[in-house]
C-alpha positions as CSV (number, residue, x, y, z in Angstrom):
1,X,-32.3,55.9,-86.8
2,X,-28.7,55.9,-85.3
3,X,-26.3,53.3,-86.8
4,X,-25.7,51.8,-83.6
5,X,-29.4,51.2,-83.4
6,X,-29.3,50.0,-87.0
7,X,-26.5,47.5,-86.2
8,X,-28.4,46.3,-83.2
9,X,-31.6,45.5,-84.5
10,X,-29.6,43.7,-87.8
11,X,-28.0,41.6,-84.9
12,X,-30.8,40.6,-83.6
13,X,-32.2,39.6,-86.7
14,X,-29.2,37.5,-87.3
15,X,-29.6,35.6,-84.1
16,X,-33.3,35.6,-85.0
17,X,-32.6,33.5,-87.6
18,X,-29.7,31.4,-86.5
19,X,-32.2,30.5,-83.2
20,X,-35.0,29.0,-85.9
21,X,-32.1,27.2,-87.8
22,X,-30.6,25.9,-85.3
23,X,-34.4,24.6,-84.0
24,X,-35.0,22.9,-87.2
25,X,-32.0,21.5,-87.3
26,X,-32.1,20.2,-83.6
27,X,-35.6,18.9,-84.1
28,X,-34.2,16.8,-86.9
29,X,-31.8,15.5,-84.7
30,X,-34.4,14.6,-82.1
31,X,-35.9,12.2,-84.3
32,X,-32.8,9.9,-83.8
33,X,-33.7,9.8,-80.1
34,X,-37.2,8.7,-80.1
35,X,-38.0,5.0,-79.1
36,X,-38.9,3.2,-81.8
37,X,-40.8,0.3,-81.7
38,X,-42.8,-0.6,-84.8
39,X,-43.6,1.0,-88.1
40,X,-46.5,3.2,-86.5
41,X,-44.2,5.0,-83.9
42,X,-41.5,6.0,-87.5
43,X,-44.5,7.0,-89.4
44,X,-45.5,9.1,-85.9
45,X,-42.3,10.5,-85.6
46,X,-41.7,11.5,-88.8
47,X,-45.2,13.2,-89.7
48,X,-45.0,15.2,-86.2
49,X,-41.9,16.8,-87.2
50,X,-42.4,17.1,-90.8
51,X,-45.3,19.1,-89.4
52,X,-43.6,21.3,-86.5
53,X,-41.3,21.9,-89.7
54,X,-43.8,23.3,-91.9
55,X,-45.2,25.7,-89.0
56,X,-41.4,26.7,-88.1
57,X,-40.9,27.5,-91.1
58,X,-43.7,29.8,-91.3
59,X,-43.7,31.3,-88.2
60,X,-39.8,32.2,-89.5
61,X,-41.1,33.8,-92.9
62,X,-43.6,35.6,-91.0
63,X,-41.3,36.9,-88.3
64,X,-38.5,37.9,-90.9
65,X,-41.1,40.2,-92.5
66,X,-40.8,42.2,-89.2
67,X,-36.8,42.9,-89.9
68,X,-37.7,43.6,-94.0
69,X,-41.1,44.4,-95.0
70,X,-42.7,45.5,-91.8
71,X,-39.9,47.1,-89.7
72,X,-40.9,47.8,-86.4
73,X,-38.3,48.8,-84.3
74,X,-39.0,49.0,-80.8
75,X,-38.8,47.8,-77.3
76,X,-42.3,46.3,-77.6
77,X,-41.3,44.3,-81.1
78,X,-37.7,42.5,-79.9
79,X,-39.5,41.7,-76.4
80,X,-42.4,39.8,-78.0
81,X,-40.0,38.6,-80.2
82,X,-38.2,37.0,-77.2
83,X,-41.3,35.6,-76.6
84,X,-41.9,33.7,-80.0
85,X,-38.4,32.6,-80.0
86,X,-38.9,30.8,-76.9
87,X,-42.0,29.3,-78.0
88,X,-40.5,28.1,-81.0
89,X,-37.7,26.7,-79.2
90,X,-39.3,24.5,-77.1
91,X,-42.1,23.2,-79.9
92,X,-40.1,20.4,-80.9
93,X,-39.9,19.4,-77.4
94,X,-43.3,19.6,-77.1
95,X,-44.2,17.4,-80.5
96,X,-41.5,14.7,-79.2
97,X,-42.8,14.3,-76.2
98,X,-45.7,12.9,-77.4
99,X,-44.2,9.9,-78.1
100,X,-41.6,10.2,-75.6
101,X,-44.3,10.5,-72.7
102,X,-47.3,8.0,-74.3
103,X,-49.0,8.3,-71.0
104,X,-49.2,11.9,-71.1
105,X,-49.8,12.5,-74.9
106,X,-53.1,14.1,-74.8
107,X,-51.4,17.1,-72.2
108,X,-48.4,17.3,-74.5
109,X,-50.1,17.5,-77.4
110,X,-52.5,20.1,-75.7
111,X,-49.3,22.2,-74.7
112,X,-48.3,22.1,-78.1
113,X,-51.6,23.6,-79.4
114,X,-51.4,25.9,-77.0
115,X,-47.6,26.9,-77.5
116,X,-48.2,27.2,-81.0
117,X,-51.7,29.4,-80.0
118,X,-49.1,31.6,-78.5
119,X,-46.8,32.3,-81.2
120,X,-49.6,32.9,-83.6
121,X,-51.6,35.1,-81.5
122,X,-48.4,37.0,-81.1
123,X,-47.6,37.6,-85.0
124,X,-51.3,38.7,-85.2
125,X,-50.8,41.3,-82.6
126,X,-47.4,42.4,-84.3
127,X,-49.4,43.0,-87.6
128,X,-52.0,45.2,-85.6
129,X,-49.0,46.8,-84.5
130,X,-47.6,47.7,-87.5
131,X,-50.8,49.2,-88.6
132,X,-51.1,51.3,-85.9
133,X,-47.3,52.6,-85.8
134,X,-47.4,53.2,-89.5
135,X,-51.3,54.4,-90.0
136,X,-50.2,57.7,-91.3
137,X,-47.8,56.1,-93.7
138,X,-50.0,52.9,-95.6
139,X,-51.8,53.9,-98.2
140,X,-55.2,51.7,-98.5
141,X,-54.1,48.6,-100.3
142,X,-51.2,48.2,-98.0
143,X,-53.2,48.4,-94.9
144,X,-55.4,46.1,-96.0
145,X,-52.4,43.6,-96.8
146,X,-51.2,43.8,-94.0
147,X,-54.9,43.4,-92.0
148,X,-55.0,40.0,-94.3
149,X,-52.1,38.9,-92.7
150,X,-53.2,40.0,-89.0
151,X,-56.2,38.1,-90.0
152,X,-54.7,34.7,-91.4
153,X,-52.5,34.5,-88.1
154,X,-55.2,35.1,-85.9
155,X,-57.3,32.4,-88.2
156,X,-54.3,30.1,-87.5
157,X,-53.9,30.9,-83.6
158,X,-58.3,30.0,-83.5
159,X,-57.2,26.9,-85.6
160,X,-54.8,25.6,-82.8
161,X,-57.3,26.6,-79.6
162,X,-60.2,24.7,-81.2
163,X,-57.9,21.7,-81.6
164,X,-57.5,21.4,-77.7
165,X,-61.7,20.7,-77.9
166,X,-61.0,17.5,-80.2
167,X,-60.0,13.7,-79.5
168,X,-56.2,13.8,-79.0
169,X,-56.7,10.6,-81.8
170,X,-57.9,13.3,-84.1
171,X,-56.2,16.2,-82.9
172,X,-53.0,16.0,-84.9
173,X,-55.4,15.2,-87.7
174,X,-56.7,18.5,-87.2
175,X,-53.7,20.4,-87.1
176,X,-52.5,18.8,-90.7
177,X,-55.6,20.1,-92.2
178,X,-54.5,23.8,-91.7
179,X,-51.2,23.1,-93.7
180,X,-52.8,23.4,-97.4
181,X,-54.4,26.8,-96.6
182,X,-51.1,28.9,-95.5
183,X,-49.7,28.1,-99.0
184,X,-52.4,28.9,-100.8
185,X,-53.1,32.1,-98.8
186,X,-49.2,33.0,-100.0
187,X,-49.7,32.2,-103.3
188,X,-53.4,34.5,-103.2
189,X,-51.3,37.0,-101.4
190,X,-48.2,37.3,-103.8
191,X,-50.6,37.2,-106.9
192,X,-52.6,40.8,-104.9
193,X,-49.3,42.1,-105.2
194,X,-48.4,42.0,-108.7
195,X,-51.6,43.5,-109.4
């Protein structure tokens, strides 16, 4: 690989990463703007970002693997990263509007789903990417890493698409209980790898 090719892709991993910490730290900011009217609407708030957090931050640690662990370098990888940037970007839009619009919380909250559908479906295809670029290369215990973590994005992308079927009342509900298992699949995955 050339070194202006090298210097480009290292760029765009920079901005990469500067475009989710600037989101994060934009959604925080957001949370000054919402109308607050009583207890319920902080607690609201607060719980909807803290949870858009969480899945940033994910989707960031998955995505940086791409630049580190699972380099692909191609056309195909920085357009669909494009793509998951600008979901992420407009997620905390999404999640505030929900109590910025009450009257249309249940389509905002079904955007959001789907948004974050979107990003996740797009890691899973990245993995399955990775695979097949580098098929020749991964030894058995690699490929199968890195088909657990096609897998637990795809599980994740499901997870968000099934939500759209349920109550917007227990919707958000539904998207908390997905938090615990992404740790706990990191944690599984990290102990495989000392192994």
């Amino acid at each position: 690989m050339t070194q202006q090719r090298v210097d480009h892709i290292e760029k765009f991993k920079t901005i990469t990463t500067e475009v989710f910490a600037l989101i994060l730290g934009l959604g925080a900011f957001s949370l000054t703007t919402i109308p607050r009217e009583n207890l319920f609407d902080v607690i609201g708030a607060i719980a909807t970002f803290a949870m858009i957090f969480f899945y940033i931050i994910i989707i960031w640690l998955v995505n940086s693997r791409f630049f580190d662990e699972y380099p692909l370098r191609d056309e195909v990888f920085l357009g669909l990263n494009f793509v998951i940037l600008f979901l992420v970007v407009i997620s905390p839009f999404l999640s505030q509007s929900i109590f910025f619009l009450p009257g249309l919380t249940d389509e905002m909250s079904i955007l959001l789903a789907m948004d974050m559908m979107g990003i996740y479906v797009i890691l899973g295809v990245l993995h399955q990417r990775y695979i097949w670029k580098n098929i020749d290369t991964l030894n058995e215990k690699q490929t199968q890493e890195v088909k657990i973590e096609r897998n637990i994005q795809y599980l994740i992308a499901v997870w968000f698409l099934a939500s759209i079927f349920i109550p917007t009342t227990y919707r958000f509900f539904f998207w908390w209980g997905m938090t615990p298992i992404i740790p706990i699949y990191r944690i599984w995955i990290a102990h495989r790898r000392k192994e």
